[in-house]
N, C-alpha and C positions, 0 to 999 in steps of 0.2 A: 562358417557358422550360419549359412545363411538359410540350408533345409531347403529341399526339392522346392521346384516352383511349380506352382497349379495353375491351368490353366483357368483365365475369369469366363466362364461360360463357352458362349460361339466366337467369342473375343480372338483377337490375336496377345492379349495381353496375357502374361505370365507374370505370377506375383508370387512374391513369398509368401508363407504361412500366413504370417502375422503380420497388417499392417499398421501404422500409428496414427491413435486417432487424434484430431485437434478441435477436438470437444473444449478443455478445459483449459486451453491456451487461448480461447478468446477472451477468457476473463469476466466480469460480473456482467452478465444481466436475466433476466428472467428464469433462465436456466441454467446459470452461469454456476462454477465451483469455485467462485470465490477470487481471490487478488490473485492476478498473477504476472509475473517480470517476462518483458516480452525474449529478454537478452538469453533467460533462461530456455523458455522455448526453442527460441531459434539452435541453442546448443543442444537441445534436446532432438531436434530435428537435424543436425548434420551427425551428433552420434548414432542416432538410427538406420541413418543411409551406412554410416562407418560401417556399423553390425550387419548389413544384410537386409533392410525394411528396406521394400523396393516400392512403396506405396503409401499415401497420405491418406487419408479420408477428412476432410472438413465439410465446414456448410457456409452459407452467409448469415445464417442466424447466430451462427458460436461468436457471440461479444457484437454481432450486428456490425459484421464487417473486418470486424478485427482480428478473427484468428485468418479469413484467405490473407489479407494482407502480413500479418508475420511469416507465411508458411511461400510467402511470395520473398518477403527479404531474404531467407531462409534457402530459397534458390537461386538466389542471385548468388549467390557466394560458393553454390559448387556448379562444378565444371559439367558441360552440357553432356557429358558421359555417364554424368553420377547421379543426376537428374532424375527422383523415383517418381510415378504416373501421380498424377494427383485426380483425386474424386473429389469432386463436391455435388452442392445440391439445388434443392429450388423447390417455392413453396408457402414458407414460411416471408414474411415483409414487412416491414417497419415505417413506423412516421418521424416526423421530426419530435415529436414527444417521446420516442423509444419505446412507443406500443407496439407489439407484433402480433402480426393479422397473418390469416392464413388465405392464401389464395393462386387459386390453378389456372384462370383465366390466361390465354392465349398470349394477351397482352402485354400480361405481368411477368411471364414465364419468360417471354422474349426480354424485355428490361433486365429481369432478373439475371437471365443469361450474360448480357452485354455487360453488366455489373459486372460478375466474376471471372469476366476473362478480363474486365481493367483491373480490378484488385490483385487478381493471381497474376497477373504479368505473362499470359501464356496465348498461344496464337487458336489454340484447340484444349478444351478438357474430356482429360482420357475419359474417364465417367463420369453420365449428370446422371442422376438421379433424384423423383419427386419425394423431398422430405417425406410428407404424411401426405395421406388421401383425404383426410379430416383435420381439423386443427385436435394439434399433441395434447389438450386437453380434456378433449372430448368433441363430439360434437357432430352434424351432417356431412358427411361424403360430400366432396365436391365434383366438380365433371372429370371424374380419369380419365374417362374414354376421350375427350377433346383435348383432357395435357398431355396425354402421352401420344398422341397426333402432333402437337405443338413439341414435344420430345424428337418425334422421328424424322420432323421436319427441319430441326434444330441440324441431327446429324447428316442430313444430306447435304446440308449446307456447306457441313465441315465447321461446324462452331463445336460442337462436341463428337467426340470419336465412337462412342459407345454408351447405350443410355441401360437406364433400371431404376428399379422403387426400392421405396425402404418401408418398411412399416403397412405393406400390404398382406391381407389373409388371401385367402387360396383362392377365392371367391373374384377378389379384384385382381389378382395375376390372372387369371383365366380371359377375363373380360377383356384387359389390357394388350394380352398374348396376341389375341383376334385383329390387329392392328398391325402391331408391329412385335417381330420376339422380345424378350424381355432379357435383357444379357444378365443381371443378378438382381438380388433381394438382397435388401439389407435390414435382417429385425435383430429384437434383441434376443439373446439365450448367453443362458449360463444356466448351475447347477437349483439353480433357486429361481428361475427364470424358464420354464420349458414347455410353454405354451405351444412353441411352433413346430413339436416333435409329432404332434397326432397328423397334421395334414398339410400343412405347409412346407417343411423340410420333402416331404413324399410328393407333393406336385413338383418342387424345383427338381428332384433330382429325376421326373421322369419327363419332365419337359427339358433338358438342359440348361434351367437356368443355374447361375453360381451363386452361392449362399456366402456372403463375407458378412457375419457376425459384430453384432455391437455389443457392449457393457459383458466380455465374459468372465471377467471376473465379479461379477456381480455390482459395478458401478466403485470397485476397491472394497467392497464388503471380503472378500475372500482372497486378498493381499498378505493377512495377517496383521497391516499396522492398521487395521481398522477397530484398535481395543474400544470401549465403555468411554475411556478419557476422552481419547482422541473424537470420537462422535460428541461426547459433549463440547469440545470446543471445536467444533467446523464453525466457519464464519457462515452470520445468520443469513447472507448470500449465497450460500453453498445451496445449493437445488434437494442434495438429499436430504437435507434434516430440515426441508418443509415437507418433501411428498413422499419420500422412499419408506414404505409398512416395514420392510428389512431391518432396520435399524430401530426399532421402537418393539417392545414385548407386544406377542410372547416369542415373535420372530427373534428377536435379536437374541435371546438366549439361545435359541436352537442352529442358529447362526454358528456362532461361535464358538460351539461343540464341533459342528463341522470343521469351521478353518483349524481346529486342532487334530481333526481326523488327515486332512488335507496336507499340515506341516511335517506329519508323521510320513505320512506317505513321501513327500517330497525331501527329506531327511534321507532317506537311503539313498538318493540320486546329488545327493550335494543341490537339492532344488528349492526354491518358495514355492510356499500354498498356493498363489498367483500364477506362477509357474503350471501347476498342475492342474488347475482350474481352466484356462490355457489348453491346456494339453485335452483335457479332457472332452472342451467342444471342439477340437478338431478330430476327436475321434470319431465322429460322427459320419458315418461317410457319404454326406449330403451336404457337408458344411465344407468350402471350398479355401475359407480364409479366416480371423481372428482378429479385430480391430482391435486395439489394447492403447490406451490414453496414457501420455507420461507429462511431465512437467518439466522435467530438467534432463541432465544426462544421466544422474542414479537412479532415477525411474527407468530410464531405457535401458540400464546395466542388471536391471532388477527384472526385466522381463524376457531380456534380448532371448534367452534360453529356450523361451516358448517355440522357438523358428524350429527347433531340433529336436527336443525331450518329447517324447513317447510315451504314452502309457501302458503297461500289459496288459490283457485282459483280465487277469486276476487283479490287478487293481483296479482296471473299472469297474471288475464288481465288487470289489471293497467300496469303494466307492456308492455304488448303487445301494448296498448296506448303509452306509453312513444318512445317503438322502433318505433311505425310509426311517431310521430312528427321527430323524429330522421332522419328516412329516408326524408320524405319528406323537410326538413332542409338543408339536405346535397343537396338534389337535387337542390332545390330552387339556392343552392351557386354554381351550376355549378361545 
């Protein structure tokens, strides 16, 4: 089940489709999705290795420490064969009040580092990558050009194996490039999400770098259990139902026409909207990988399929059909 492996840019690393993200297994804070059992994770992380996820993606901001460390019990418990590459990050940093500050200084980057290889329990991490170039909320660029020197110098060292950014435009991979290559990018896209198709997705693929994808299902908007209900009871910790426009009109109507365009389509293949959603940004053929977030093991059984299922091209352009009724929907609503 596991679906051809790609290679991660200039890497020697070869990774499934899809890897599992550990966004939402770090649990409440700032960004956080709410309560979650660490016990659960952890099973949700050896069923993903089960199926074929040959790759983690975390950070130290997800729960401020606490999702590297579960995704660290998490491999202690399989055998050094079964052992899938872990990514994390640097960037983002906390005080003892559990305020998170953003910061790229030289200084911080090294700490930072030393942190998560105590957390993660590991001698080297396969990928680091700079969270944001700016704090996630907005705000001044920081000095790339001097953390991605403190990146390259990081990997000579042999503290991390292979470095990239996440959440950079085309403008700062370039700048960054001039230093040292950039193995991948990590932004967001999905079907509701496709900012990075005009020029960013066309810089990585004509520089080599690899594109591994975050939120493609649109952050679980495009799962299908994302009804009316269920958005009204997310816990008021959940990240989306303070910032996500997705989920609030005249989006969320137009929304949710789609994921029943989506279930349709995935109904002929015995697939979820999820599933398809999935499929759909890897069809992209600039986009190298799929980070997809679970919670437990039924999350991972609800996605595993993405490693395999394909889409026709006559269903991407159904598809592409569905997104313009979508747009033109939302506009209509002012």
């Amino acid at each position: 089940m596991t679906g051809a492996r790609r290679r991660l840019g200039a890497s020697d690393l070869e990774i499934s489709p899809v890897g599992l993200g550990a966004w939402a297994i770090g649990g409440p804070w700032l960004f956080g999705w709410g309560p979650q059992d660490d016990d659960d994770s952890i099973a949700a992380i050896e069923r993903a290795v089960e199926l074929g996820l040959n790759w983690i993606d975390t950070a130290p901001a997800y729960g401020l420490g606490r999702s590297e460390e579960v995704v660290a019990r998490a491999l202690s418990r399989l055998a050094p064969s079964r052992r899938p590459y872990v990514f994390t990050k640097c960037s983002l940093v906390w005080d003892a009040e559990r305020k998170v500050t953003h910061s790229l200084a030289p200084d911080s980057l090294r700490r930072e580092c030393e942190a998560s290889l105590r957390r993660l329990a590991v001698e080297a991490i396969d990928l680091y990558q700079i969270h944001w170039p700016h704090p996630p909320d907005g705000g001044e660029e920081g000095p790339i050009e001097e953390a991605w020197a403190t990146l390259a110098a990081l990997r000579a060292e042999g503290k991390v194996r292979w470095i990239g950014v996440s959440n950079f435009d085309a403008g700062q991979l370039a700048r960054v490039s001039r230093i040292a290559p950039v193995t991948s990018l990590q932004p967001p896209y999905s079907m509701v999400r496709r900012g990075i198709e005009e020029a960013i997705l066309p810089w990585c693929a004509a520089h080599g770098t690899a594109t591994i994808v975050y939120s493609p299902m649109g952050a679980g908007l495009l799962t299908g259990a994302m009804t009316r209900e269920r958005i009204a009871s997310l816990p008021e910790d959940d990240w989306r139902k303070r910032f996500s426009p997705e989920l609030r009109e005249p989006r969320l109507s137009a929304n949710l026409e789609l994921v029943e365009r989506l279930a349709a389509i995935g109904a002929r293949h015995g697939r979820g909207p999820g599933e398809v959603a999935v499929a759909w940004t890897l069809a992209h053929p600039a986009v190298t990988g799929a980070i997809v977030g679970a919670r437990n093991p039924r999350q991972v059984d609800g996605i595993a399929g993405a490693l395999t299922f394909r889409l026709a091209a006559a269903e991407v352009a159904e598809i592409e059909a569905a997104l313009a009724r979508r747009a033109e929907r939302i506009a209509a609503a002012g």
